[in-house]
N, C-alpha and C positions, 0 to 999 in steps of 0.2 A: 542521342538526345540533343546535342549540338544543333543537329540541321533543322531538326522537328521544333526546336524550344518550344516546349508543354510549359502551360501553367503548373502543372501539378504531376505528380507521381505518387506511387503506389508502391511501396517495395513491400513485396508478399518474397521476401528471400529468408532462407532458414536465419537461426539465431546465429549460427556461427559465420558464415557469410555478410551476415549483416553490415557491417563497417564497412566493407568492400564497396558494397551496394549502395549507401548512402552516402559515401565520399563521391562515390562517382558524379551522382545525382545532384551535388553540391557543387562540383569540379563544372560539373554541366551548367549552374545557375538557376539550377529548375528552383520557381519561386516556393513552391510548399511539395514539402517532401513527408509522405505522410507512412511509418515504419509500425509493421503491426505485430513482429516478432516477437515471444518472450523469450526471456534468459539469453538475454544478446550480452556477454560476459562486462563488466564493469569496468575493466579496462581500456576497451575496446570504446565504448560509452564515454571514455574522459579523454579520447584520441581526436571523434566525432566532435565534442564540444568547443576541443582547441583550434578545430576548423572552423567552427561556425563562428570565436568571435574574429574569427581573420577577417569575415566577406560580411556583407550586407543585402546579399541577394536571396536569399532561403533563407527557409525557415525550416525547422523539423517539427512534425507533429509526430509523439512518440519517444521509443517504441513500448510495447505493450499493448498497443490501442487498437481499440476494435473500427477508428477511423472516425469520420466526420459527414454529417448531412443535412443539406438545407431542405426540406421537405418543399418548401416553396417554389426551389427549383427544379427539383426533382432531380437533385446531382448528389451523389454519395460518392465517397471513399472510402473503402473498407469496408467492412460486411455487418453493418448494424441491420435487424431485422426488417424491412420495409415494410411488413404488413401492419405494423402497431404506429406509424409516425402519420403523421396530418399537416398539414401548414398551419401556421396560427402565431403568436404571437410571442410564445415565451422562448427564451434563451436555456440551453442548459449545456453547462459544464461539470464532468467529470471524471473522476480518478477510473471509477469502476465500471465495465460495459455491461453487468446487468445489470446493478445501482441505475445506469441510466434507461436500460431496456424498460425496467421496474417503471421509471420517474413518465417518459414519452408513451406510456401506456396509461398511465395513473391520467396526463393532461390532455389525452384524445380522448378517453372519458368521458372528463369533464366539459372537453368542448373547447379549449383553447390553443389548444395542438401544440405546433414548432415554429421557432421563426429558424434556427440552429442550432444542434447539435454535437457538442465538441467531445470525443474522447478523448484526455491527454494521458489518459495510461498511467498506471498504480508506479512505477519502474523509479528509483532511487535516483538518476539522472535524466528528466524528462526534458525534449527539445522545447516544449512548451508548456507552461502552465496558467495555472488560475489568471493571473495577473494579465496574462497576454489576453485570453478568451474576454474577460470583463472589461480590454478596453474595447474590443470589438463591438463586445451587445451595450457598449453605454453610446455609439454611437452608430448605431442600427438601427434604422427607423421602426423596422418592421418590429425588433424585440420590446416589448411593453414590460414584461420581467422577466426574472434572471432566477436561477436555479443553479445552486453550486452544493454538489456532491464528493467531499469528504473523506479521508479513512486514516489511517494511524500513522505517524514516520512522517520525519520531516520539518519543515515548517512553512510547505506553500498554504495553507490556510489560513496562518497567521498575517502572513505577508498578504492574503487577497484581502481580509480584516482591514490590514492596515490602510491598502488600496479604498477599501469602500467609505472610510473616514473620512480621507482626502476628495472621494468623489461628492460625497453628501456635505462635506464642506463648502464645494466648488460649484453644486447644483442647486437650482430654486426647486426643482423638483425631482427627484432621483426616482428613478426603478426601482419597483419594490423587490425585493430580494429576500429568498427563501435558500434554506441548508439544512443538510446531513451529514454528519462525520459519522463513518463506518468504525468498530473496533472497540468499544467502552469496555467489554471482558476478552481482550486480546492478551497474550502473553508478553509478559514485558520479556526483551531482550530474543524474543522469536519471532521469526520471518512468517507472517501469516497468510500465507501464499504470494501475493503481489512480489517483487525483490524491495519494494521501497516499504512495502508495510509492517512496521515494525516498531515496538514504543522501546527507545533505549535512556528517557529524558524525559524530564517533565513536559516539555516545548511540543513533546513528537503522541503526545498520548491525545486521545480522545477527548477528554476531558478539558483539557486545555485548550483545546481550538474551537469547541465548544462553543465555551466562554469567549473565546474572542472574537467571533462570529456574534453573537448572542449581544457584548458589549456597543456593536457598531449596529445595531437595529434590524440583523438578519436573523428573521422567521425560523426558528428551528423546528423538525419533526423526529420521529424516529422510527419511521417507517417510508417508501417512496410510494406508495400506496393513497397518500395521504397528501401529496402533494397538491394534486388536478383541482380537487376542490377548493383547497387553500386559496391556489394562486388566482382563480376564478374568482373568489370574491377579494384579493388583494389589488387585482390588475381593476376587475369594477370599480373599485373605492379610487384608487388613482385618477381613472380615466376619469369619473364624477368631480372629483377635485380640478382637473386639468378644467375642465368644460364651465367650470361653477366661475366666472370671471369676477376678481373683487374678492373671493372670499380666502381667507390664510390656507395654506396648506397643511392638510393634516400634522400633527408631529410628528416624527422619524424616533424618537428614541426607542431603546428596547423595548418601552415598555407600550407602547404603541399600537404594536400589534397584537395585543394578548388578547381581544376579544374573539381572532381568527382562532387564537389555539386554543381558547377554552370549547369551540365548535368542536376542533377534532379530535378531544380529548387530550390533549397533551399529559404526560406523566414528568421523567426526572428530566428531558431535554429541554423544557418550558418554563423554567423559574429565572425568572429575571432577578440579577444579580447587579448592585452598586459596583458603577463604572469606576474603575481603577486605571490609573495611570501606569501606563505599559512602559516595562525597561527592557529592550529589547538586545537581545545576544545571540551569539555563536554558539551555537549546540549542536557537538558534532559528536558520532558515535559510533558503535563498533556493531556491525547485524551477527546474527547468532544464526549464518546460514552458509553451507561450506563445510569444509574440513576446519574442524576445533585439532590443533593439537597444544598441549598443557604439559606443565610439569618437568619430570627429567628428558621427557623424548623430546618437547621443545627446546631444552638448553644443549640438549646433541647436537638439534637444529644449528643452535646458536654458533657453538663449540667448531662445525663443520665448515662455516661459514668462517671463520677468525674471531669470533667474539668471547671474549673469556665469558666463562659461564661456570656456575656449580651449584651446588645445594649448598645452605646454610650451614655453620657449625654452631653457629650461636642464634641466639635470639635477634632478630633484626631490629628489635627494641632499644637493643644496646648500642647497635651503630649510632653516632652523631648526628649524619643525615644517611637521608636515602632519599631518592623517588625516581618516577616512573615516565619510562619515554618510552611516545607513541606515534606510530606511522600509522593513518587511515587516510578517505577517502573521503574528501569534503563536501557536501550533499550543496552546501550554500555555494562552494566556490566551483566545485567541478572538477578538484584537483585534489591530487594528492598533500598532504601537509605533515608537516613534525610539530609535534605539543613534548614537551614536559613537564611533569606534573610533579612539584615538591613536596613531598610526604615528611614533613616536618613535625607535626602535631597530628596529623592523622587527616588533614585538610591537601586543598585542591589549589595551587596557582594559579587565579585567576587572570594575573595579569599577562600571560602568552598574548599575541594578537596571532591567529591563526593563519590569518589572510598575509601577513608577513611571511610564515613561515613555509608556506604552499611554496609549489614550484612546479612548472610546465611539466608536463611527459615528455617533451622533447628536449629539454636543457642539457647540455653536456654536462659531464661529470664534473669535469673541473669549475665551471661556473656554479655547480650548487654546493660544490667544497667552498670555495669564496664564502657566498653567502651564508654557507653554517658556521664559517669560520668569524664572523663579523658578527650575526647572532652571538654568538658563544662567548665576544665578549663583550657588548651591547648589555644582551637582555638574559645571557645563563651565567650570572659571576661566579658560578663554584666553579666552572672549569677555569684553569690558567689557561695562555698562551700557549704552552706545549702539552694540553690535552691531547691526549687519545679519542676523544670525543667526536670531534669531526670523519676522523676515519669509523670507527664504528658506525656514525650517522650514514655516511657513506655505503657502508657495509650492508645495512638495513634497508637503504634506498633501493639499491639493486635485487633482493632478495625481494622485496613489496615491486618492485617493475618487471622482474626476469620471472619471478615465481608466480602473479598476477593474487597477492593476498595483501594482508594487515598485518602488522606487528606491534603487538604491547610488552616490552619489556618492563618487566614489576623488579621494582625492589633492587635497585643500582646503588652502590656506593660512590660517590665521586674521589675516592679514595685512590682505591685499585679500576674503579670502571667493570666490575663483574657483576652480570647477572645472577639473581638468585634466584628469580621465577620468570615464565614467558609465558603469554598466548599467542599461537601465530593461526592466524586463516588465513584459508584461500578458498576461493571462492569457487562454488559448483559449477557457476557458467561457462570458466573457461575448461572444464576437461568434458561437463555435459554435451555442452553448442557445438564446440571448436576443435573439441579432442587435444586437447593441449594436457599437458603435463599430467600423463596419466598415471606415470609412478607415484608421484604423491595421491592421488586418489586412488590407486589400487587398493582393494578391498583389504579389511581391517578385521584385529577382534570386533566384536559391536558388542553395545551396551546391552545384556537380555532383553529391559523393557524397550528397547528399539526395533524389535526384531518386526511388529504390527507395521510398522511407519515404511519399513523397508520391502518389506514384501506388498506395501500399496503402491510405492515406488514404482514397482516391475509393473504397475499395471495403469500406470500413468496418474495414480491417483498420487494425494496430498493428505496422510492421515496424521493427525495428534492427538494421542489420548491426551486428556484433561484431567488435569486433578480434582479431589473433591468429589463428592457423592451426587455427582448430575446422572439424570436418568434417562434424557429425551437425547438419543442417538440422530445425527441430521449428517446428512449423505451433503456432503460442500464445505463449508471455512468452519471448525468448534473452536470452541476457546473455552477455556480454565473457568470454573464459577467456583464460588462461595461452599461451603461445607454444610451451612444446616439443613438444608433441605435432603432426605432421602431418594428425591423421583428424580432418576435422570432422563431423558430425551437422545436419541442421537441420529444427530440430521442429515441427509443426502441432498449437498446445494449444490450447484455449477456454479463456479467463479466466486474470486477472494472475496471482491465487497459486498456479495450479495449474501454468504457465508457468515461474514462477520456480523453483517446488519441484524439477521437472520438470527443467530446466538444474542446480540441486542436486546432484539424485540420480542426473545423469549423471554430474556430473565427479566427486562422490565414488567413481563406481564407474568411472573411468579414461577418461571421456568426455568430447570435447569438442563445443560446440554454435557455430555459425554465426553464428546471427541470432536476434531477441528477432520472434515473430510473434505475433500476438492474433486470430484470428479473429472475437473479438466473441459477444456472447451472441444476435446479430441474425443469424449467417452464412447464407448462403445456399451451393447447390450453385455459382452462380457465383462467388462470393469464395472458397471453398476452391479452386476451380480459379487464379483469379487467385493464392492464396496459394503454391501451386506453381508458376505462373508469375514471383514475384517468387525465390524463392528458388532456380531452375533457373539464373538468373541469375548467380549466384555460387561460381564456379569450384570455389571450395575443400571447397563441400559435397561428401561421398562416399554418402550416404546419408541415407534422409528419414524422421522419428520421426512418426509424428501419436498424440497421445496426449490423447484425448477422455474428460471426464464430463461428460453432459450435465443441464444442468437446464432451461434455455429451448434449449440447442441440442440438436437430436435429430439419434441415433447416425445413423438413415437416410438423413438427409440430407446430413451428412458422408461416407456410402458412397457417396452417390452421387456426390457432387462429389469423390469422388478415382476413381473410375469414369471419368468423365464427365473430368479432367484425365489420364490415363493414355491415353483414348481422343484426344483432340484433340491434347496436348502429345508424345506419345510418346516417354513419362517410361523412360529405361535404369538412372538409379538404382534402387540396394534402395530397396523402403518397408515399412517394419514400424509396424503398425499395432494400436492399445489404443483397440475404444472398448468404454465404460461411462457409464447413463443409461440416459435418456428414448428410449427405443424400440433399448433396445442389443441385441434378442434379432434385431430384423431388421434391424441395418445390422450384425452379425457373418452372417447370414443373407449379406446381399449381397454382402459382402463375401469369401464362401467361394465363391458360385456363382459369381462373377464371371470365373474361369477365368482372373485375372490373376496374375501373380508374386509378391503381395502375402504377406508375413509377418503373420498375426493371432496375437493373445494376448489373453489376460483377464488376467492377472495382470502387474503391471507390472515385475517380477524377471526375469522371462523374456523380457518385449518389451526390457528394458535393457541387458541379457546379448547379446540377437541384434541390436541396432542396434548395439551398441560394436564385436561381434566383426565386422560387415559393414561399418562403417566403417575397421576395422585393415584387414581382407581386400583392401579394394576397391582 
């Protein structure tokens, strides 16, 4: 790559590879490095970023991402569908590649196409995000507006929020800008397929960014269906404004654009809410993906390692003090960090500063004993000067770097220094990608009700039953709904955001969904059959959604494999069926000649409409 110097790269290298591939690339100079791998472990991920701020020359786009493309020029990277994109004028950035597949289909529609398309990928540590994309389209002549699509975990959609405040601050006339955050009935403290999508915090939930978005004058929808139109008369009303010489410009507050959304119906994402002054923090959190170990088998962990550890004899009510030290993985910093949490009254310490307490993956040992030892008597006074403290800190460091997880120690006395409880992860990617420390992932008892998620597993799919009495089974991302309703749905979707969206914009329109399913960007006609088979499973389902855009999965072979699951399993559920994508003219083809029971739609208002009402009926 030296001799060649490319603008740009591509690294199509497995997940466990990956770091290899992209240092290189970095080592090389190559100016945008654009990594499409999932499950490229998180360790690995915070090695990457300690490079990137060394240099100034690259950039990463990724990984997770289905890549980037100026339709204008007719230059891609990565493999977004090319038959759905147009040249034309709007910007769109997002988390999800069929959220976007959805959005670049919705605005060729409507007739305004693409000026760029950015996917920066769902993944907990991205080389680029919102922030970076919206300075690009605010000075891109060709982008007239901007589209930013959203999902759960984290908090780049706040920060691009905060971004767009300062831009409509800064501009007489700013780009109208429209949004989507995926995830409103996600599981809190569960990995909803993405590795970065996940609500552990108020900051990181759907809801919340929502609002923040929503605060600073972006259009919200809650479907990508709905955007083409939208933005078609928002980019007209701009441009009339631009042209109209002498006359004020429109106003920018939320409330602004509410006559576009009363057009497309808007429901609970469209209620403009009194602007509140934002206190903005650190919220950092623990994913619920990996190996969980809890209880006595984590304090053996402990015990193994050197760190006193035991069960209680007494009530922990009675100790003096107690609280809780935490080793995670800083989604803001890129780093690992140590918190302490004082469990005094039953309350949280909020005065830690995190960003103090981080420290490089490469720092020598003794440099980070320093620094904890200088913490320790700064900012933790319950340890003395000849704590025990720092060495355990130390202890815990190595085990969260050598073992590639997180560690929460619950419930320490600063007394003796013994744990009473622990949670320790480690994370799937480094034994899934990388084949690393396969002893600790060697197969386990399992929870009974895990046994569905596990056997979808072997088949590359992503299953979650849901709690609560949903009836509408959906082949792609389910999530947890509400209890009163009887009818469940269970959906078969491709890919996290488009899964979550999809669970969304059922139960906004009086639907409830089953199980969280992910077919995978790899599905085969055998896994969509398996995928039917795991959710046939489950009583409560009345009715089966599959609601496909394909970009690596083609619509065909999806036909087939519910084909091919209808003939074998002899399926009595309704199945209502949406696909759109990579070969969607002949898997709606087969899916008509098929001479089976099968409800097809192109438009997803309609397939929504006849799943809810076949789930009530059934």
């Amino acid at each position: 790559m030296k001799k060649l110097k490319p603008d740009a790269t591509a690294v199509y290298v497995a997940a466990g590879q990956a770091r290899g591939a992209i240092e290189e690339a970095i080592e090389a100079e190559v100016p945008l490095i654009v990594a499409v791998a999932e499950h490229v472990p998180p360790h690995d991920l915070l090695w990457i970023h300690q490079m990137l701020k060394t240099q100034s020359k690259s950039r990463l786009l990724g990984p997770n991402t289905p890549g980037m493309i100026n339709p204008r020029a007719r230059c891609r990277i990565g493999f977004p569908p090319i038959p759905f994109f147009s040249p034309g004028s709007v910007g769109i950035v997002a988390k999800s590649g069929t959220l976007s597949y959805e959005t670049v289909a919705s605005t060729t529609r409507a007739g305004v196409g693409q000026s760029l398309v950015i996917g920066i990928g769902g993944d907990s540590f991205p080389g680029t995000d919102f922030v970076d994309a919206l300075k690009i389209f605010e000075h891109d002549e060709a982008t007239k507006g901007i589209i930013i699509i959203g999902e759960i975990g984290g908090r780049a959609e706040q920060q691009a929020a905060e971004w767009i405040e300062r831009y409509k601050e800064r501009t007489s006339r700013p780009k109208p800008i429209m949004g989507l955050v995926a995830g409103l009935q996600a599981v809190k403290r569960q990995v909803m397929g993405h590795a970065g999508a996940l609500v552990g915090n108020l900051s990181g939930s759907a809801q919340a960014k929502i609002q923040a978005l929503e605060q600073v004058g972006v259009v919200m929808t809650d479907h990508p269906a709905k955007f083409g139109a939208a933005m078609r008369l928002l980019v007209a009303a701009d441009f009339k404004a631009r042209s109209m010489k002498g006359v004020e410009k429109p106003p920018t507050s939320p409330a602004a654009p509410k006559r576009f959304i009363v057009q497309q119906q808007r429901s609970i994402y469209t209620s403009t809410r009194p602007k509140k002054s934002r206190v903005i923090r650190s919220h950092l959190i623990t994913a619920k993906r990996g190996l969980y170990v809890r209880g006595p088998q984590a304090l053996d962990i402990l015990r193994n390692w050197g760190i006193p550890a035991s069960l209680p004899t007494s009530p922990l009510s009675q100790h003096s003090r107690h609280f809780r030290l935490k080793l995670n993985l800083s989604r803001l910093l890129f780093m690992p960090y140590i918190a302490v949490e004082h469990n005094l009254s039953g309350g949280v310490d909020d005065n830690i500063n995190y960003e103090q307490t981080a420290f490089r993956m490469d720092k020598l040992a003794e440099e980070v004993d320093r620094r904890i030892k200088v913490l320790c008597r700064r900012d933790w006074g319950s340890f003395g000067p000849n704590s025990s403290f720092p060495e355990i800190i130390h202890i815990l460091r190595r085990m969260v770097m050598e073992k590639e997880g997180t560690v929460l120690v619950k419930e320490v006395t600063p007394n003796n220094l013994t744990a009473f409880d622990a949670h320790l992860k480690f994370t799937n990617e480094a034994s899934r990608s990388a084949g690393r420390h396969q002893a600790i992932h060697a197969p386990k008892d399992r929870e009974p009700d895990k046994s569905k998620e596990i056997e979808a597993g072997k088949h590359g799919i992503v299953y979650i039953k849901l709690k609560g009495n949903g009836g509408i089974g959906t082949l792609g991302n389910l999530f947890p709904l509400q209890t009163f309703q009887l009818h469940l749905t269970a959906a078969v979707v491709n890919g996290a955001g488009l899964a979550m969206n999809t669970n969304d914009a059922l139960h906004a329109r009086g639907g409830l969904c089953a199980n969280f399913l992910d077919t995978g960007g790899k599905a085969t006609r055998e896994s969509v059959k398996a995928s039917f088979q795991i959710i046939l499973t489950d009583p409560r389902v009345k009715t089966i959604f599959v609601n496909i855009f394909g970009g690596l999965t083609r619509c065909d072979m999806i036909a087939e494999g519910i084909i091919l699951a209808y003939r074998d399993l002899g399926i009595k559920l309704p199945v209502v069926v949406r696909l759109r994508g990579t070969n969607e003219t002949v898997g709606q083809k087969m899916i008509a000649d098929s001479g089976l029971p099968l409800h097809a739609y192109d438009d997803f208002e309609e397939a929504a409409r006849k799943v809810i009402q076949l789930a009530n009926d059934t």
